[in-house]
C-alpha positions in Angstrom: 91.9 98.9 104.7 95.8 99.5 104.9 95.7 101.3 101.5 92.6 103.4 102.3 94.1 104.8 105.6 97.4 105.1 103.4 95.7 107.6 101.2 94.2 109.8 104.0 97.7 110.3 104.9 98.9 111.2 101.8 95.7 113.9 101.7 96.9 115.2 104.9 100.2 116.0 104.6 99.6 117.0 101.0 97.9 120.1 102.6 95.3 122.3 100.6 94.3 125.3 102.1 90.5 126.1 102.9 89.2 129.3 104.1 88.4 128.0 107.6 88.9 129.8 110.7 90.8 126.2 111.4 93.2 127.1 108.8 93.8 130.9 109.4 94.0 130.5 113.1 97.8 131.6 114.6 100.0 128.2 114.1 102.0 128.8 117.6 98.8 129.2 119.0 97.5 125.9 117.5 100.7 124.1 118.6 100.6 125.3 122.5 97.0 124.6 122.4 97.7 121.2 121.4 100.2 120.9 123.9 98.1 122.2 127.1 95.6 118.9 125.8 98.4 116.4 125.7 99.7 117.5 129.2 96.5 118.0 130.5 95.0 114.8 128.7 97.7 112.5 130.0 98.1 113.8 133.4 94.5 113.6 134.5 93.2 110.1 135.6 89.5 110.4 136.1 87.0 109.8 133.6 84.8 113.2 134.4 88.7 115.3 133.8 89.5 113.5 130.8 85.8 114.1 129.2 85.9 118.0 130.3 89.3 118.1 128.0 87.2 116.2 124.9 85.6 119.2 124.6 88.4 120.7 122.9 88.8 117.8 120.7 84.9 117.7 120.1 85.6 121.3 119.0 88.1 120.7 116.7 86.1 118.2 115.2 82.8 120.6 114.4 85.2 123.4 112.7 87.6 121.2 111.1 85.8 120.6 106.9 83.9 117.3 107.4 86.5 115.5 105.1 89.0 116.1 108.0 86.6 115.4 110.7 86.0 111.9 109.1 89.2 110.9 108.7 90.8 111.8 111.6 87.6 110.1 113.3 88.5 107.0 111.5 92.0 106.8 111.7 91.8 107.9 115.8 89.4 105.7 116.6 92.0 102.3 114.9 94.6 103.0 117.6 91.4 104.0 120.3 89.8 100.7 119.9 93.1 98.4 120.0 93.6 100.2 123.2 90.5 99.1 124.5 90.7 95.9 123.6 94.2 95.8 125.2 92.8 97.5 128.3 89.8 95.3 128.6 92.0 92.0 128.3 95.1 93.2 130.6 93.4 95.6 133.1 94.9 94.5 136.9 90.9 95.2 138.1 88.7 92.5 138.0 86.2 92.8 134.7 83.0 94.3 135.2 83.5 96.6 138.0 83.9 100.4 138.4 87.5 100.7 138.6 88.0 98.2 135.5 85.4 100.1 133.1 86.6 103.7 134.1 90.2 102.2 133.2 89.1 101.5 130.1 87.3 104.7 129.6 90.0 106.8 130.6 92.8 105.3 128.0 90.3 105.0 125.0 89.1 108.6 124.9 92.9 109.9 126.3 94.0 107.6 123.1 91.2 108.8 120.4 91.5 113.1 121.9 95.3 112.9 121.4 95.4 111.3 117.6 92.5 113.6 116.5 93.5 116.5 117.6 97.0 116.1 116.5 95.7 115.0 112.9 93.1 118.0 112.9 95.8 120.5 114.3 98.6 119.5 111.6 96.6 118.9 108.7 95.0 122.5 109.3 98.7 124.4 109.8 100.4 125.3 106.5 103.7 123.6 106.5 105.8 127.0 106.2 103.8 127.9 109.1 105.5 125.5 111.2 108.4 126.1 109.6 108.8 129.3 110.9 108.2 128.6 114.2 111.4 126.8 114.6 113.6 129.2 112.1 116.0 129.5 115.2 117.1 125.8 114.7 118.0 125.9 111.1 118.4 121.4 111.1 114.8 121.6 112.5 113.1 123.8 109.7 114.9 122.2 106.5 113.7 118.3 108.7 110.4 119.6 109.0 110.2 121.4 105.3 112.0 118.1 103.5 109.5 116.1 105.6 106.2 117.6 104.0 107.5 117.7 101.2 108.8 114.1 100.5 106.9 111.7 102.9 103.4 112.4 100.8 105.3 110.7 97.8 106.7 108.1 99.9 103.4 107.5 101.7 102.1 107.3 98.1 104.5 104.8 96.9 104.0 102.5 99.5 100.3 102.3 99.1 100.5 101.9 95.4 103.5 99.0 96.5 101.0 97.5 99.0 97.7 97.5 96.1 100.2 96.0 93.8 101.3 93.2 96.4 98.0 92.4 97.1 96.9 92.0 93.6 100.3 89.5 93.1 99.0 87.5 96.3 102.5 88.2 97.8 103.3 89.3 101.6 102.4 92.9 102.5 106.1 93.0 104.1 107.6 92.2 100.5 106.8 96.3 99.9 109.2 97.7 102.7 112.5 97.1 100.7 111.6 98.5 97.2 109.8 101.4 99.2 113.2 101.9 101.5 115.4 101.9 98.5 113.3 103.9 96.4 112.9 107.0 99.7 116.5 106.2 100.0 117.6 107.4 96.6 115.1 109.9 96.5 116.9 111.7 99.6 120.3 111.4 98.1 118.9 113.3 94.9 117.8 116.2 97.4 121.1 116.3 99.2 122.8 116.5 96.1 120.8 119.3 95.3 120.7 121.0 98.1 124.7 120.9 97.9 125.0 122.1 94.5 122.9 125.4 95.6 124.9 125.8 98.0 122.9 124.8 101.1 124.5 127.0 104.6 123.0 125.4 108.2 122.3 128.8 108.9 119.0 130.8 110.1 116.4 130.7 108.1 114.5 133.4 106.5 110.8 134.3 107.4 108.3 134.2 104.6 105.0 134.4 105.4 103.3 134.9 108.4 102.0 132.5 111.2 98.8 132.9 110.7 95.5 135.5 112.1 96.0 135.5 116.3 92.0 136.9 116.0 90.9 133.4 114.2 92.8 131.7 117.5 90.6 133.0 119.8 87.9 130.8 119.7 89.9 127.7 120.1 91.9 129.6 123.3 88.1 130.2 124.6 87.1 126.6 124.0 90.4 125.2 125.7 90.3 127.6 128.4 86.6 126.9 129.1 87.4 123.2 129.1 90.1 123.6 131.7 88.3 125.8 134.0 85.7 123.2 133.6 88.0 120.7 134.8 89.7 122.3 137.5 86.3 122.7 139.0 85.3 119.1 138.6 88.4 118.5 140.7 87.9 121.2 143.2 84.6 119.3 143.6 
C-alpha cells in the first residue's frame, strides 16, 4: 500500500504535460484560487458552507485526466478517513446526534477538498511555472526548482528501499537512514555544482510564461459561483 501511494507521488511531481485546459490555465491564478478554498474551507463551520466550496474541488476533479482524479481521490481520501475515525472517536458531542455527525462531516470533506485540490492544482502547474511566480525571492525559486527536480528520485528510492525491506522481512523504518544518506549526498553533489558554475543569489530570469489567463476562467467562474453560493446559504 505504502509503495503504491509512493509511486503516485513520484508520477506527480515527475510532471508530464497534457493538453488540458487544467494544465494551460494561468498558474497564479491556479495558486490564489487554491488559496480562496483553503481560507474559505477552513474558516467556514457548517456542513451546507463547506459542501457549497466542494464544488470547486468536485470541479477540479471532472477536468483533471482521470489518472489524476484517481489518485488524488485515493491518496485524499487516506488522510480523510483517519480524520473521521479520529473525529468519530474523540468528538466532545455525544455519538449519534446532530452536532456529533455534522462534526464529523465538516472535518472529513474540509480534510479530503484541501489534499485534492492541492494534489490536482500542483500536479497540473509546470514547475517553471511556479518558479516564476516567486523570481523576486531568488532562495525561494532555486528551493522550489531543486525540489521538483530531486524529491521524484528520492521518493523513488525510498519506495524501491521499502519493496526491498519488505521482501528481506526487515522493519519498514530500517529504509530511512540509507534513503537520508543517499538524498544527503545527492544534495552535496548539486551544491558543488551549483558552485562551480558560479551560482549568484540573485533575481532570477523569466523563461516561459505563466500560463493562458483565458483557460483560468472557467475555474474563476466555478470558484466564484461556489462562493456566491455560499455566501447566500449564510445570508439564509
Amino acid at each position: 500500500m505504502i509503495y503504491g501511494i509512493l509511486q503516485r507521488v513520484v508520477r506527480v511531481l515527475a510532471y508530464e504535460e497534457e493538453d488540458s485546459i487544467l494544465y494551460r490555465a494561468h498558474a497564479g491564478v491556479k495558486v490564489l484560487s487554491l488559496v480562496i478554498l483553503w481560507v474559505l474551507l477552513l474558516y467556514y463551520n457548517s456542513v451546507l458552507l463547506v459542501s457549497s466550496m466542494m464544488l470547486y474541488v468536485l470541479y477540479l476533479h471532472i477536468i483533471a485526466p482521470k489518472w489524476l482524479s484517481r489518485h488524488a481521490a485515493i491518496t485524499a481520501s487516506i488522510p480523510a478517513v483517519s480524520i473521521l475515525i479520529a473525529a468519530a472517536l474523540l468528538s466532545p458531542y455525544k455519538p449519534l446526534t446532530n452536532a456529533w455527525l455534522e462534526r464529523i462531516l465538516i472535518l472529513t470533506l474540509r480534510v479530503y477538498g484541501l489534499a485534492s485540490a492541492t494534489l490536482i492544482t500542483f500536479a497540473t502547474t509546470n514547475p517553471l511555472r511556479l518558479a516564476i511566480l516567486v523570481r523576486g525571492s531568488p532562495i525561494l525559486h532555486d528551493l522550489l526548482t531543486l525540489f521538483y527536480r530531486t524529491s521524484p528520485q528520492v521518493i523513488e528510492d525510498l519506495a524501491e528501499a521499502l519493496a526491498a525491506q519488505r521482501l528481506l522481512g526487515k522493519p519498514v523504518y530500517h529504509t530511512l537512514v540509507p534513503v537520508t544518506l543517499t538524498s544527503l549526498r545527492r544534495a552535496e553533489g548539486i551544491a558543488v555544482s551549483l558552485q562551480s558554475r558560479g551560482y549568484r543569489a540573485s533575481r532570477r530570469t523569466i523563461i516561459g510564461s505563466l500560463g493562458s489567463i483565458r483557460d483560468a476562467i472557467p475555474l474563476v467562474t466555478v470558484l466564484t459561483f461556489s462562493v456566491i453560493a455560499s455566501i447566500i446559504i449564510k445570508l439564509i
